[in-house]
N, C-alpha and C positions, 0 to 999 in steps of 0.2 A: 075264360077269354074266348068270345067268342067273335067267327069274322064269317061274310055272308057272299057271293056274288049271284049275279042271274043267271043263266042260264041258256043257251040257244034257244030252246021251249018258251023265255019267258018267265020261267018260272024260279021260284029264289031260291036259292040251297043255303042254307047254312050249317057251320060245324064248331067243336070246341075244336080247339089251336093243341093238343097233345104232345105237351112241354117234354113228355118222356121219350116221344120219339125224336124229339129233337135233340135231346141230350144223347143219345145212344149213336144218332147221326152225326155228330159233331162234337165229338171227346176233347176236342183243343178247344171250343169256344165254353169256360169254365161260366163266365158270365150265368149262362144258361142255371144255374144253379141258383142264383137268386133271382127270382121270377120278377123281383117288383122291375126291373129293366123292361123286358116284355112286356110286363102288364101296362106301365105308363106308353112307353108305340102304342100297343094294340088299341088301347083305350084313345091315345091323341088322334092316331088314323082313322078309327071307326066314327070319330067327331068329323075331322074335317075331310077323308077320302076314304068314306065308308065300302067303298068297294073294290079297293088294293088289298094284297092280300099277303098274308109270309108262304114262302116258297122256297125252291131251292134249284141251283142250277151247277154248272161245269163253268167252273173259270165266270167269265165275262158273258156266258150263255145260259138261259134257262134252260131244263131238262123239261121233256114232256114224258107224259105217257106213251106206250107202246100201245095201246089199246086205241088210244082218240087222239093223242098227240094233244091234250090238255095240259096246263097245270099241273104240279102235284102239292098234294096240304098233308099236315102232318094231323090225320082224324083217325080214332077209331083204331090205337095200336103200332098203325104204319103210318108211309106215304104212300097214299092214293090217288087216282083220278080225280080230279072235281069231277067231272062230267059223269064216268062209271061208276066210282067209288071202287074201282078196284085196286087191291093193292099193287105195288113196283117194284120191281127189283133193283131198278135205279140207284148207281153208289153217286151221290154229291159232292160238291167240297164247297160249298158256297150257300151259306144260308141268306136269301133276300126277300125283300116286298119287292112286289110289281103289280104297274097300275097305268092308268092312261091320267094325263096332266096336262092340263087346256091350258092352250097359248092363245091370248089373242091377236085378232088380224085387222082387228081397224084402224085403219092411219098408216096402212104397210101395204101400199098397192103392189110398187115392185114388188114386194116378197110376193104378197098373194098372189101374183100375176106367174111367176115361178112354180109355186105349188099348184097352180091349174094347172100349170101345163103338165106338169108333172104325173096328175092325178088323171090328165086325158091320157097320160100316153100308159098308165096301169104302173107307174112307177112310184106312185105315193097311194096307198092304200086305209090310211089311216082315216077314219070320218070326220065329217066338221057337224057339229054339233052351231045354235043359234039362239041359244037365250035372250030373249030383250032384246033379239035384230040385231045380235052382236054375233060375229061369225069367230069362232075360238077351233082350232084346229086341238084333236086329243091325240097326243105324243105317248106310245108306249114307253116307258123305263125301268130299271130296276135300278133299288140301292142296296148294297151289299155289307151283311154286317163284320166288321173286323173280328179278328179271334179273342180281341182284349176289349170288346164294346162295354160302356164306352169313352173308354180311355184314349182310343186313337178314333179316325172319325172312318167313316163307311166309305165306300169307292162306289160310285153314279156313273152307271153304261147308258145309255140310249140301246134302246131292245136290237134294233137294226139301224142301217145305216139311212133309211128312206128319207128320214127330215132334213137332215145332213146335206146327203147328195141333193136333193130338189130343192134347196135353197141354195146352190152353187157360191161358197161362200169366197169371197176374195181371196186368196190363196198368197197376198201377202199381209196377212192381217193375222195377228195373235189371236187365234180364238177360244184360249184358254183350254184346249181341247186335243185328247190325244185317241187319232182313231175314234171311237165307241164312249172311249173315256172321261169323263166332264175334271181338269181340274177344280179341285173344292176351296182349298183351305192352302194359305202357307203352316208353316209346324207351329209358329208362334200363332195363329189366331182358333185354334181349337178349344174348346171349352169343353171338359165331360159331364156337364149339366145340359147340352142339348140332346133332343130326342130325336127321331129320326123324324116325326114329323117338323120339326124348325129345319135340317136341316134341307130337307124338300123347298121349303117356305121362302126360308133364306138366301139357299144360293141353288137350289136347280129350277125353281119356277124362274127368275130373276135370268139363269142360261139358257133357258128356252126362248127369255123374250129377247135377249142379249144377240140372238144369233141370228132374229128374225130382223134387227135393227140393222145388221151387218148387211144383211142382204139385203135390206132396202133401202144403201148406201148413206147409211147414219152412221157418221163416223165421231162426232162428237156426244159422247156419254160415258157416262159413271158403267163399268162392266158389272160392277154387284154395289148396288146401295143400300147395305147394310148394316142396323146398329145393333150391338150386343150391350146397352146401356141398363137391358134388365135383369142380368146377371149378377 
């Protein structure tokens, strides 16, 4: 199981994903014990968001290195640096992916008009990327996996608060959202046949674009349009 990212240099690093150091990290998440869980993420992510990664953080926060304040991947025994490869002493409680997830901005002037301003005054840091003269802003997140995956469904932060606060969201408006927190799922609409890539697919791409509709005073819309009709 292998996952890859680039590197400042430019240059691509890859590693195997070291299922035993995850298991040693994370004595409650029993899951870890039957790989094919893991293996089916790893494999769906590396298809559609080859350069998200498993990681691990504190609560609602990732952990970095002390050395680069990177990352850490479970390579080579331990948790390491991406960047150094050096090992961490870092104690976790929260096994996740984290990745950047392209929203797009066209047909959303208010908003975009928001996030300029935002990104002039050094308050949104995040790139925009332009494929096909399509402007898509990339939203850092993480989804976190439960101790019983995946029989209950994972919990979706937004990495920090930048997307959030720079789109100044109406403040009497439900926005499915607590703090950092994305609500997902009521208890009745979980399935444990999805992976963590559908649930990315399903309802956090869908709350990225959800929030962006908010702020560009779209007030009539489906909040997640979703069918589970292939289950």
């Amino acid at each position: 199981m292998q996952q890859k990212r680039i590197l400042p240099n430019n240059k691509l690093k890859t590693w195997e994903v070291d299922v035993e150091v995850l298991k040693s990290k994370f004595k409650s998440h029993a899951w870890l014990k039957n790989e094919k869980f893991l293996k089916r993420d790893i494999e769906e992510m590396s298809q559609y968001l080859p350069h998200w990664i498993i990681t691990v953080g504190n609560g609602i926060n990732l952990l970095h290195s002390k050395c680069c304040s990177d990352n850490l991947a479970p390579i080579e025994g331990e948790l390491r640096c991406i960047l150094c490869n050096r090992p961490s002493s870092e104690t976790p409680n929260t096994l996740t992916w984290t990745g950047l997830l392209p929203v797009g901005l066209e047909g959303y002037e208010k908003a975009f008009k928001k996030l300029e301003k935002a990104r002039a005054e050094g308050k949104l840091k995040y790139p925009i990327i332009i494929p096909n003269n399509k402007r898509h802003l990339l939203v850092p997140m993480m989804v976190v996996y439960p101790s019983n995956w995946p029989y209950s469904p994972p919990q979706v932060h937004y990495v920090d608060n930048q997307y959030i606060d720079a789109l100044k969201l109406p403040s009497n408006h439900q926005t499915h959202l607590g703090g950092r927190t994305i609500c997902l799922y009521h208890a009745a609409q979980w399935n444990d046949n999805t992976s963590i890539m559908q649930v990315i697919a399903n309802r956090v791409a869908p709350h990225l674009l959800a929030l962006l509709k908010l702020s560009n005073d779209q007030e009539n819309f489906e909040f997640f349009n979703t069918s589970y009709g292939y289950y």
